[in-house]
C-alpha positions as CSV (number, residue, x, y, z in Angstrom):
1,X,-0.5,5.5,-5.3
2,X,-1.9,6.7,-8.4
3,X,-3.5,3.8,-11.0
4,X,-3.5,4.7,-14.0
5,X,-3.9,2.5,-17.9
6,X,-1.8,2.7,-20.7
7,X,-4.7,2.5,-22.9
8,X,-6.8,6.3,-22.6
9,X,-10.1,3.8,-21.1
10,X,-11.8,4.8,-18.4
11,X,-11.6,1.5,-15.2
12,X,-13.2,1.3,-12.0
13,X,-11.1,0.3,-8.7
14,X,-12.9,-2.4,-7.4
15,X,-10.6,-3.3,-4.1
16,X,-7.1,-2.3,-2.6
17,X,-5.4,-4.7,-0.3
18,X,-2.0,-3.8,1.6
19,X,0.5,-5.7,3.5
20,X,3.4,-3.9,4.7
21,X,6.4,-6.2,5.6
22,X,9.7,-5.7,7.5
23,X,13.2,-6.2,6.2
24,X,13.4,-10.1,6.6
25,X,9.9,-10.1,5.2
26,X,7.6,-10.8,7.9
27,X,4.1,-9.2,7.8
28,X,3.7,-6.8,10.4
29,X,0.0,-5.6,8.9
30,X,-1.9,-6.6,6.0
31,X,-5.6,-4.3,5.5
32,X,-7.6,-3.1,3.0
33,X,-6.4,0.6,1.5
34,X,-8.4,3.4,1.1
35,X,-10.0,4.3,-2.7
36,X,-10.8,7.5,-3.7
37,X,-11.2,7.8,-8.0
38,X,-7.4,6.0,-9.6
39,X,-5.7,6.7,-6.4
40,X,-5.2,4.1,-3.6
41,X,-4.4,4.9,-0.4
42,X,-2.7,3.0,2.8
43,X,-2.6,4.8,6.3
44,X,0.3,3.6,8.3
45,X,0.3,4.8,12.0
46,X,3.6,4.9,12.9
47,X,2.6,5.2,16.7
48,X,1.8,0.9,17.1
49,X,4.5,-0.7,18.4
50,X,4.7,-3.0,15.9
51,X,6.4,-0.1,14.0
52,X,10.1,0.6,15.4
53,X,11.8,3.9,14.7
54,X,14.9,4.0,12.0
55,X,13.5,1.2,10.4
56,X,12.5,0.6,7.0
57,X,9.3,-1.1,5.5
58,X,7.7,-2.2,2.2
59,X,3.8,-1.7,1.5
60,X,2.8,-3.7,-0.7
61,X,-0.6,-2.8,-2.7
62,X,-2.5,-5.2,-4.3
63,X,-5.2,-3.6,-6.7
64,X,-8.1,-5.3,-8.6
65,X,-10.0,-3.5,-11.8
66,X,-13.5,-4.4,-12.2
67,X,-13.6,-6.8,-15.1
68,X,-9.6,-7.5,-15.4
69,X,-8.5,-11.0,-14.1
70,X,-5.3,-9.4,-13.2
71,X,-4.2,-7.9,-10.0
72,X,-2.0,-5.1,-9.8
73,X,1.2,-5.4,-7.8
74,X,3.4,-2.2,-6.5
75,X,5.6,-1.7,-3.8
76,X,7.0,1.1,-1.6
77,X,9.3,1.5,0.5
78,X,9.0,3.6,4.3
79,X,11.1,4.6,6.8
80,X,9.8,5.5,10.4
81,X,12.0,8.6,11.3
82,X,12.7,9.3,15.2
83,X,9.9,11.6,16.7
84,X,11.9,15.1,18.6
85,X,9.6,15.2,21.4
């Protein structure tokens, strides 16, 4: 996911938390993401077993600026597609 400000100001990324949650909500991981410049980044492996196949997910990010109070929400959603092998 790509940060960005509506204002042309340069910001710092100071942390990235995601949760990613099933279809009746329950949180099946919740770990820092990844950072690299205005883009956040959340690795999901889809081979834990926590993960089942034809099903879809949310990840949730949760991003904090250095020196804004407040925290950015976005969500996405996945779907695990069935492996062919």
């Amino acid at each position: 996911m790509e940060v960005r400000r509506r204002k042309n100001e340069d910001f710092e990324i100071d942390s990235v938390n995601c949760r990613v949650v099933n279809n009746i909500g329950e949180v099946i991981d919740n770990t820092p993401g990844n950072i690299s410049g205005n883009e956040v980044y959340y690795f999901l492996d889809s081979t834990r077993e926590e993960f089942v196949a034809d099903k879809v997910y949310t990840v949730c990010f949760e991003v904090e600026i250095v020196g804004l109070p407040k925290i950015i929400i976005a969500n996405t959603k996945v779907k695990i597609n069935k492996r062919s092998c």
